[in-house]
BAKOL-237566 format. One line per 4 residues: number of its first residue (from 1); their letters; for each residue z, y, x of N, C-alpha, C. Coordinates in steps of 0.2 Angstrom, whole numbers, plus 2048, in hexadecimal, padded with zeros to 3 digits. Layout:
NUM> A> Z Y X Z Y X Z Y X | ... .
END
This chain:
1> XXXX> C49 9C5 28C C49 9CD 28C C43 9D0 28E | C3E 9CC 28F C38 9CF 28E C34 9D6 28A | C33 9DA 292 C32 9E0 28E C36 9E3 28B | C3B 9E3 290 C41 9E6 28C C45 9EC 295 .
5> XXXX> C43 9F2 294 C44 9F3 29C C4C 9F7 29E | C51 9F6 2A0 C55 9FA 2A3 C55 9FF 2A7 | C55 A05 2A5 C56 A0B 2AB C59 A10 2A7 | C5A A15 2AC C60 A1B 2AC C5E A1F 2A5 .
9> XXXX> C65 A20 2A4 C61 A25 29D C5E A2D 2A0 | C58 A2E 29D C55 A35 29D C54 A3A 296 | C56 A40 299 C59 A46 293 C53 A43 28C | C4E A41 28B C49 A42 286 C4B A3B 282 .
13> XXXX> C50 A38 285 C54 A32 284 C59 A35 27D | C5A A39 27E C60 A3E 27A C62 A3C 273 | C60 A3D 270 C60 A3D 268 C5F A32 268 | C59 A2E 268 C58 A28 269 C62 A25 26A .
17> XXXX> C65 A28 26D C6A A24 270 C70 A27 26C | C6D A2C 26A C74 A2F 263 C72 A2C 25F | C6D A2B 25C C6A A26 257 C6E A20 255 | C6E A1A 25C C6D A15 25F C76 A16 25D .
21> XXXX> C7A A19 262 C83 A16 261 C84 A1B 258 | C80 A1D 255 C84 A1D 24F C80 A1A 248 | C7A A16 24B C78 A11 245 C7F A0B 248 | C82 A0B 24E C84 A05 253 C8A A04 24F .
25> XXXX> C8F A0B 24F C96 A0B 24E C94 A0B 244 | C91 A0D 241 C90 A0C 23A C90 A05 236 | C8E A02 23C C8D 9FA 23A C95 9F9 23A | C9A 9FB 23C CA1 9F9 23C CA4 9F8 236 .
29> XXXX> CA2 9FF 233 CA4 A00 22B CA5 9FB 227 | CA2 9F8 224 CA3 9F2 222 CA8 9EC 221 | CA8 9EB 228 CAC 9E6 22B CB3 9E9 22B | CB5 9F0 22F CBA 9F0 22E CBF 9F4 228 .
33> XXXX> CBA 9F4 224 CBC 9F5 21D CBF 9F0 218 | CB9 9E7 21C CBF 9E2 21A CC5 9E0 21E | CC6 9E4 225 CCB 9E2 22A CD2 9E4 224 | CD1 9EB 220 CD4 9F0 220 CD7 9EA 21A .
37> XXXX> CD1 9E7 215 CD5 9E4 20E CD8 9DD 211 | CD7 9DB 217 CDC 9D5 217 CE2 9D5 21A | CE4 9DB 21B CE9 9DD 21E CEF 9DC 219 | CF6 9D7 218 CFA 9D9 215 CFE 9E0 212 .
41> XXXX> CFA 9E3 214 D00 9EA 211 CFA 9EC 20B | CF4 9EA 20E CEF 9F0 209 CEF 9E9 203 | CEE 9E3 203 CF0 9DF 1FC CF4 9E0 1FA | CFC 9E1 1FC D00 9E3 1F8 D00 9E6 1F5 .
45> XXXX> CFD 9EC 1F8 CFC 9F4 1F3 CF8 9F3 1EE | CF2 9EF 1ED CF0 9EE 1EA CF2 9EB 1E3 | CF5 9E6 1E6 CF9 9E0 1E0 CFE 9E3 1DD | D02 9E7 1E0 D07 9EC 1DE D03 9F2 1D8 .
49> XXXX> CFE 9F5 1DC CF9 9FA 1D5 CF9 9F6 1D0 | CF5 9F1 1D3 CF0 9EE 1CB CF9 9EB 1C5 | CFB 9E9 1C9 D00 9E5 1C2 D07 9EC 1C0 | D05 9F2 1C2 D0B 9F8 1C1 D07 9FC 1BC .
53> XXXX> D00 9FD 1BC CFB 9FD 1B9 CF9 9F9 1B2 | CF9 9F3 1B4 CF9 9EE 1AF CFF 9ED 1A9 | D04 9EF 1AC D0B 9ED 1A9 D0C 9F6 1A5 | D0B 9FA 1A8 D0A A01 1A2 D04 A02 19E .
57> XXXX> CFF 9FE 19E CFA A00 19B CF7 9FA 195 | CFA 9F7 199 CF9 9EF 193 CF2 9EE 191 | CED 9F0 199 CE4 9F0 197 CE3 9ED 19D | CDE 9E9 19E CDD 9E6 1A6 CD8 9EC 1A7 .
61> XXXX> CD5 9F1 1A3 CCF 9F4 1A6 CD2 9F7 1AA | CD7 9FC 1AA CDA A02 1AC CDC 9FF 1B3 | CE0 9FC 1B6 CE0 9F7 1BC CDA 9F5 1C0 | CD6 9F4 1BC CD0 9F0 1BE CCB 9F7 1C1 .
65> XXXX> CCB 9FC 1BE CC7 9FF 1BF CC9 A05 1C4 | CD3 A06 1C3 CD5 A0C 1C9 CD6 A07 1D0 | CD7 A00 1CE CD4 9FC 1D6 CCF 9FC 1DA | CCA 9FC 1D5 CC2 9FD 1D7 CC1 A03 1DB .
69> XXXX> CC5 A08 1D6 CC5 A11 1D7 CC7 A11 1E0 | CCE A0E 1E2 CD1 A0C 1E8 CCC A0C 1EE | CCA A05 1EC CC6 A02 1F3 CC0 A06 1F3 | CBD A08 1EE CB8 A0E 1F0 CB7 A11 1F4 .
73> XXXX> CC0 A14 1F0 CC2 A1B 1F5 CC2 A19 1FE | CC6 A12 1FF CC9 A10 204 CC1 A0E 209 | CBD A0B 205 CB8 A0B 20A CB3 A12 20A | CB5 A17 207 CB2 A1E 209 CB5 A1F 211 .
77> XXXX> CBC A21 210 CC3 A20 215 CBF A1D 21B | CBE A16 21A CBC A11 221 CB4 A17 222 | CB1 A1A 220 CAB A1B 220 CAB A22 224 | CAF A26 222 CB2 A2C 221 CB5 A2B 22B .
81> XXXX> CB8 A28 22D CBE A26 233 CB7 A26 237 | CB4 A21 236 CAD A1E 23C CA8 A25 23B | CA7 A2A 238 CA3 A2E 238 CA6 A34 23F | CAD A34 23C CB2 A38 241 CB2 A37 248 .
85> XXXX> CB2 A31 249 CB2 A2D 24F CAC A2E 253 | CA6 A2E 24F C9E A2D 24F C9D A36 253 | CA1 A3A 251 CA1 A40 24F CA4 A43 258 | CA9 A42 257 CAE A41 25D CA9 A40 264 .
89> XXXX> CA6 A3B 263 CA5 A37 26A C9E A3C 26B | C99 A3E 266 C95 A41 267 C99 A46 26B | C9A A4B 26A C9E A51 26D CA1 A4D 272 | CA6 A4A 273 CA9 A48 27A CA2 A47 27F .
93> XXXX> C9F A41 27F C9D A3E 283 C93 A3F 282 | C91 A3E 27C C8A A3B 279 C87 A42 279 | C8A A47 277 C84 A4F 279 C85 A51 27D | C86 A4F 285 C86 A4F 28A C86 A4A 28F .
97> XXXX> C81 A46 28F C81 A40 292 C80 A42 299 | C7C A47 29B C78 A49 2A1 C80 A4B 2A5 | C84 A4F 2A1 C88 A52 2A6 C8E A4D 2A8 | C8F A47 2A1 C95 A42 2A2 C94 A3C 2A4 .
101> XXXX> C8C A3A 2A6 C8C A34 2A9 C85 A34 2AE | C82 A39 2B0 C7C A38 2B3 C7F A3C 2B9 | C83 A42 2BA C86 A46 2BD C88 A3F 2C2 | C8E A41 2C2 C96 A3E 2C3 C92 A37 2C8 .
105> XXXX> C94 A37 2CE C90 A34 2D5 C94 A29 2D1 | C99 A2A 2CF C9B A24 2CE C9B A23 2C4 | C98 A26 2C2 C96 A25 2BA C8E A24 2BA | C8D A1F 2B4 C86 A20 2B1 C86 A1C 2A9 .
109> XXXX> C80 A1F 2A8 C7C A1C 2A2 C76 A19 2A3 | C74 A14 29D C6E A10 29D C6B A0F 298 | C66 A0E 298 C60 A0D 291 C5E A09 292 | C5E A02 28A C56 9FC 28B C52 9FF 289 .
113> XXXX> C4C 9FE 28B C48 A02 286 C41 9FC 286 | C3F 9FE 27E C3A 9F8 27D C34 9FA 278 | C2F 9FA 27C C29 9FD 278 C2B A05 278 | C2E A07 27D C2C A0E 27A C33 A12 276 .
117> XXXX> C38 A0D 274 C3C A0C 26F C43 A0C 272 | C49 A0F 275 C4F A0E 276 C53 A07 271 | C54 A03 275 C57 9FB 26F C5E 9FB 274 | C60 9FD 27C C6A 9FD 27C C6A A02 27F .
121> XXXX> C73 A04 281 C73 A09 283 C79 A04 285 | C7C A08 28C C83 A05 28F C83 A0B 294 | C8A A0E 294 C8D A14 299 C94 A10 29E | C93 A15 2A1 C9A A13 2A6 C9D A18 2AB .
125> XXXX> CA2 A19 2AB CA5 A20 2B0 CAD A1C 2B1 | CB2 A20 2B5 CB7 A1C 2B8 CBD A1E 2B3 | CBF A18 2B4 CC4 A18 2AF CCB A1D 2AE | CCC A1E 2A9 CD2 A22 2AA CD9 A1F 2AC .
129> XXXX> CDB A1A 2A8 CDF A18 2AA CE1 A13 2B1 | CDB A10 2B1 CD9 A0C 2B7 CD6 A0E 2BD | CD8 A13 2C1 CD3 A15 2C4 CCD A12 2CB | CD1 A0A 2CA CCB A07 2CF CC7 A04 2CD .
133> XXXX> CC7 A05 2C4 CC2 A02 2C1 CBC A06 2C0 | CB7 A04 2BA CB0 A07 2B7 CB1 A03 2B1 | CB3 A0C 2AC CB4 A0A 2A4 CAB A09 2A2 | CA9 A03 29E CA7 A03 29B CA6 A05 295 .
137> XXXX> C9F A09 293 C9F A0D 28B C9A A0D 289 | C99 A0D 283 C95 A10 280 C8D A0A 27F | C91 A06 280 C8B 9FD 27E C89 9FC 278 | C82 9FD 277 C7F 9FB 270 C78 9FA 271 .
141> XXXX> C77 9F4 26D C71 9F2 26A C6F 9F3 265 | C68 9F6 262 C66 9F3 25D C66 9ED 25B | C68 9EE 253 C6A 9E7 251 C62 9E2 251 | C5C 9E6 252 C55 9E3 250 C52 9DE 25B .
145> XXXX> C5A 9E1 25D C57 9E0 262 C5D 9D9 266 | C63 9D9 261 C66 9D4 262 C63 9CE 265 | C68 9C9 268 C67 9C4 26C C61 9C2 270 | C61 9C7 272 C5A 9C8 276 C5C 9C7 27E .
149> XXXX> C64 9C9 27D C67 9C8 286 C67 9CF 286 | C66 9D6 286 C67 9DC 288 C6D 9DD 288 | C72 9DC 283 C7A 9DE 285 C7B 9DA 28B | C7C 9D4 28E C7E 9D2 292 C7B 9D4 299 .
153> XXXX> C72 9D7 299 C70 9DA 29D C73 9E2 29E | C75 9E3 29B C7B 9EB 29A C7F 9EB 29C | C81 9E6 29B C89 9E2 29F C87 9E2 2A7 | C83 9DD 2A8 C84 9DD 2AD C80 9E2 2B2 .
157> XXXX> C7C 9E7 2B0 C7A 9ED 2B1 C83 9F1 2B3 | C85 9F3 2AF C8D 9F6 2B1 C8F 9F2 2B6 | C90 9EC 2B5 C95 9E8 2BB C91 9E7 2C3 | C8C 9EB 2C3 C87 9EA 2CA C89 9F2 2CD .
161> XXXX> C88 9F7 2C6 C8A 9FD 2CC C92 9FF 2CC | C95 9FB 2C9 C9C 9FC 2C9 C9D 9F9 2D1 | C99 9F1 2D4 C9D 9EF 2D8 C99 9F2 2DF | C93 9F7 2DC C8F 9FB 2E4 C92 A02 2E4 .
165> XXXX> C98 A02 2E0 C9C A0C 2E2 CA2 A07 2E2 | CA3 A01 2E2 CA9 9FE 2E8 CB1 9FE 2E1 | CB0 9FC 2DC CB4 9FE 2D8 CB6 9F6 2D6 | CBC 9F4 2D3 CBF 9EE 2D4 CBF 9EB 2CF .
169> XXXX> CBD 9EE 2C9 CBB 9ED 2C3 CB6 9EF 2BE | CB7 9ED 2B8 CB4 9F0 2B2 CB8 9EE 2AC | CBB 9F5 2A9 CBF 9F5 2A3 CBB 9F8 29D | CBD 9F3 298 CB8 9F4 290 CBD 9F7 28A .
173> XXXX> CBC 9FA 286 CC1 9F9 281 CBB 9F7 27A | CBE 9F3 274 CBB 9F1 271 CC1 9F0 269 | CBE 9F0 264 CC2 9F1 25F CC2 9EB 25A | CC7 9E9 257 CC9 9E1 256 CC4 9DE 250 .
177> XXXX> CBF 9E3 24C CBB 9E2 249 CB3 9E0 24C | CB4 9DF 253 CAC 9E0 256 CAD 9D9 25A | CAD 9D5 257 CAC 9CC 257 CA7 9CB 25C | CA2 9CD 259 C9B 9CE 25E C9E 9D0 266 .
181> XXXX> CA0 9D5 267 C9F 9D7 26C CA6 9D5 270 | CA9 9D1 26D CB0 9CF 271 CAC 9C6 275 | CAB 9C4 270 CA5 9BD 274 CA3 9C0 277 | C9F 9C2 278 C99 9C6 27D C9D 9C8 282 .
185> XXXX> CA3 9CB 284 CA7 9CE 289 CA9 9C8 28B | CAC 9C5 288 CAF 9BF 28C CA8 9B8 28E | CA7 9B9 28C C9F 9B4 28E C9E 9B6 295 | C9D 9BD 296 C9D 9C2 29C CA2 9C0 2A2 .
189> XXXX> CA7 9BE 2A1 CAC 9BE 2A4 CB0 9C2 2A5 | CB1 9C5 29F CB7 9CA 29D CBC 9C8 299 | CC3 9CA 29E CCB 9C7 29D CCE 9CC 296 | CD1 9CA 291 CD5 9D0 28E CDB 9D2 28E .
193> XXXX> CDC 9D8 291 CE3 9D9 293 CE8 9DB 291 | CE5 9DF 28B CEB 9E3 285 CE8 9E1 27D | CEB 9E1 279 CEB 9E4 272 CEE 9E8 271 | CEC 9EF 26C CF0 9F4 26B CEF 9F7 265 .
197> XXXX> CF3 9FA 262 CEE 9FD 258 CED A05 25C | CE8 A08 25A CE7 A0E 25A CEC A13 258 | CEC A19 25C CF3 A1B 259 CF2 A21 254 | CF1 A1D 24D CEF A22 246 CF2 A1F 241 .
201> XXXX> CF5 A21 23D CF7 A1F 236 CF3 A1B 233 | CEF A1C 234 CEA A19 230 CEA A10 233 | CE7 A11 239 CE7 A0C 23D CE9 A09 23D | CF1 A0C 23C CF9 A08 23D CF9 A04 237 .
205> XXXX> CF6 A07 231 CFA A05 22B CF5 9FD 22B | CED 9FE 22C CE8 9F8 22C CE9 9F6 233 | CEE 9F6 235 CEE 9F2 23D CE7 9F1 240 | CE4 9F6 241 CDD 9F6 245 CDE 9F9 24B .
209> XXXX> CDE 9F3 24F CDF 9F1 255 CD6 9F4 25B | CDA 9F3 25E CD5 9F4 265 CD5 9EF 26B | CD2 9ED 26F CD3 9E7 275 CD1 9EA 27D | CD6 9E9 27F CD4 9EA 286 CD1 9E5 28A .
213> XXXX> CCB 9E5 28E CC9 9E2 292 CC7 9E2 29A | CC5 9DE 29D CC8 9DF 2A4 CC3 9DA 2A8 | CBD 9DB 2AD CB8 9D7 2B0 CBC 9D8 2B7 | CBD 9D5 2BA CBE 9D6 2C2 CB8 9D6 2C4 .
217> XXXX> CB9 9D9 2CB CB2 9DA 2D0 CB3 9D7 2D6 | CB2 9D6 2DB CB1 9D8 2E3 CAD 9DB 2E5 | CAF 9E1 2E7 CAB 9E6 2E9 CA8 9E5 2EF | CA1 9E8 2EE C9B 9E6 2F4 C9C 9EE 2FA .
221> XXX> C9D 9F2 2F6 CA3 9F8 2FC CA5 9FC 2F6 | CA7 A01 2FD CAE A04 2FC CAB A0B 2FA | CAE A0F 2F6 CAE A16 2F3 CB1 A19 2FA .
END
C-alpha cells in the first residue's frame, strides 16, 4: 500500500467520492443482470415466451428476436434499479457528508488517497438496528487500485475507531452479487448473521438477496 494515505474525508473531497461510489455500484450491473437470468422463474419465462411465440408464428426469428427485445429490456431494468439506488444514497447520505458523518461525535468517513487522486472510501456511523454496534458503509475501491490491501486497511480503519467510542461491534450489509467483497469481509473476520431478499417486487421475483454481517469487538472504553 505504498503511497496510498488514509485520512478524514475533507469538503474538496466532495464530488472525487460521488464519482468513486457510483463508477463502484455501476460495476454491479452486469453481474446482477446475470443473477436475475439464472434464477428459475426468469428461464421459465423465457422458455414459456420463446416456444408460445414459436408455436403461433411458425418463424424462429420472431421468438428469437422478441427474446432478445426481453433481455434488453430486463438489463436496462437492472441498469435503471442501480441508477435509483445510486440516486437515493446521494440525497440520503453522499450530498451531505459533512453533516452525516464528520459532525456526529461517534460517526466518520475516510479517504485513500494516492497521488493526488481519491482510490477508497469507507464510512461508518451507529447502527440502526444494532445500537451497540458501528454500521459500516459506503466501502469502495477503485478498481485500478484493487489488491493493493486498501479495502482491508478501511476495514480495519473502521474497526479501530469503532472500538476507541467503546462500541461492541461492527455491522456491514452486503448484496449477494458482490463475491468480492463477501471474501474480503470474512477474510477480516466477519461472521454472517442474516440473509434476506429486499423488500421490492422486483427483488422478490430475482431473489436478490442481501447478507448481514457482523465483527465482534472488545472495547478499549466506554461511550
Amino acid at each position: 500500500m505504498a503511497g496510498v494515505q488514509i485520512r478524514h474525508y475533507e469538503e474538496e473531497d466532495d464530488e472525487a467520492v460521488k464519482e468513486l461510489f457510483t463508477m463502484g455500484m455501476s460495476e454491479h450491473v452486469p453481474s446482477s443482470f446475470i443473477h436475475m437470468l439464472r434464477q428459475p422463474l426468469t428461464q421459465m419465462v423465457c422458455v414459456c415466451l420463446f416456444c408460445i411465440l414459436l408455436a403461433s408464428s411458425k418463424s424462429i426469428m420472431l421468438p428469437v428476436l422478441t427474446l432478445t427485445l426481453v433481455l434488453a429490456g430486463g438489463r436496462q431494468l437492472m441498469s435503471y434499479i442501480f441508477n435509483c439506488y445510486i440516486e437515493e444514497s446521494l440525497q440520503r447520505d453522499l450530498n451531505h457528508v459533512d453533516e452525516t458523518y464528520m459532525t456526529p461525535i461517534d460517526a466518520c468517513f475516510w479517504v485513500a488517497e494516492s497521488e493526488g487522486h481519491i482510490v477508497g472510501t469507507v464510512a461508518c456511523l451507529p447502527s440502526e438496528k444494532h445500537p451497540e454496534c458501528l454500521e459500516l458503509k459506503r466501502m469502495s475501491v477503485r478498481r485500478s487500485h484493487r489488491g493493493l490491501g486498501i479495502a482491508k486497511t478501511l476495514c480495519c480503519t473502521v474497526a479501530e475507531f469503532a472500538q476507541s467510542h467503546g462500541f461492541q461491534g461492527v455491522v456491514l450489509y452486503t448484496s449477494v452479487v458482490q463475491t468480492d467483497a463477501q471474501r474480503l469481509y470474512e477474510h477480516m473476520g466477519y461472521q454472517q448473521v442474516q440473509q434476506f431478499v429486499i423488500p421490492d417486487l422486483i427483488a422478490k421475483l430475482t431473489n436478490f438477496s442481501l447478507f448481514e454481517y457482523k465483527l465482534d469487538l472488545q472495547p478499549r472504553a466506554h461511550r
